[in-house]
N, C-alpha and C positions, 0 to 999 in steps of 0.2 A: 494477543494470541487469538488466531480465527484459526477457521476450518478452513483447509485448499480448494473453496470452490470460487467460480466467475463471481467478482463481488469484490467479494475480501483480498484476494492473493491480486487484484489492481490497487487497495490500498497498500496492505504489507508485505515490505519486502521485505523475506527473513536476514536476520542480522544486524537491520537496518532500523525499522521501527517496528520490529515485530516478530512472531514466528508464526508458522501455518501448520496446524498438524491435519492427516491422514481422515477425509469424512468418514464417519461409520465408525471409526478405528479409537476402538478406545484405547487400547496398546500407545497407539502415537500421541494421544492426548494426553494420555500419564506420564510418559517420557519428558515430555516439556511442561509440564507443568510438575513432575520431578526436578527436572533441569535448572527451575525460575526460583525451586525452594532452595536447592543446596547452592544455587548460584546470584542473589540478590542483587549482586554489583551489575551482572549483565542486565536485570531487569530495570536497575536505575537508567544504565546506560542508552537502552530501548526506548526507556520512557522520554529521556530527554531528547531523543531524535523525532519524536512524532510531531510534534508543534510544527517545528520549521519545515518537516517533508510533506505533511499534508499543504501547510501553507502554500509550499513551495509550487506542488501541482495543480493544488485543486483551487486556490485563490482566485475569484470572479474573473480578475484578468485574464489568467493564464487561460482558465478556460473559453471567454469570449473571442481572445485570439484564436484558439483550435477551432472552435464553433464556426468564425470568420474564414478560416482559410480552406475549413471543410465546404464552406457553400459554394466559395470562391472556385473551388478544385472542381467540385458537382459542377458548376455552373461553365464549366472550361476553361476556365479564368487561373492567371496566375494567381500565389496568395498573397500577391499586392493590389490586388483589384480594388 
């Protein structure tokens, strides 16, 4: 559970491995943190997404290859350069 600012809502997709609520907004942070107590199963379900989705994006590789094809792009270069 994070707040919806630049940051967090690039790691968590709601549904997915996570949920976002409303900054400032304590209204929307009760709601899902309502939501997570009468609802456990979803929170299991969340939990076990997050391992493989961070993995999935943000593991060294994945990102030396963006890193690579970003210089390559800057650079005028296809992102096989």
């Amino acid at each position: 559970m994070a707040s919806n600012i630049i940051g967090c809502r690039d790691v968590v997709t709601p549904g997915i491995n996570g949920e976002l609520f409303e900054p400032r907004n304590e209204e929307s942070l009760y709601k899902k943190m309502e939501d997570w107590i009468v609802h456990p199963d979803k929170v299991a379900a969340l939990a076990a997404n997050c391992r493989p989705y961070v993995k999935e994006r943000y593991a060294s590789a994945s990102v030396h290859r963006a890193y690579y094809s970003e210089y390559c792009s800057l650079a005028g270069l296809d992102s096989s350069c």
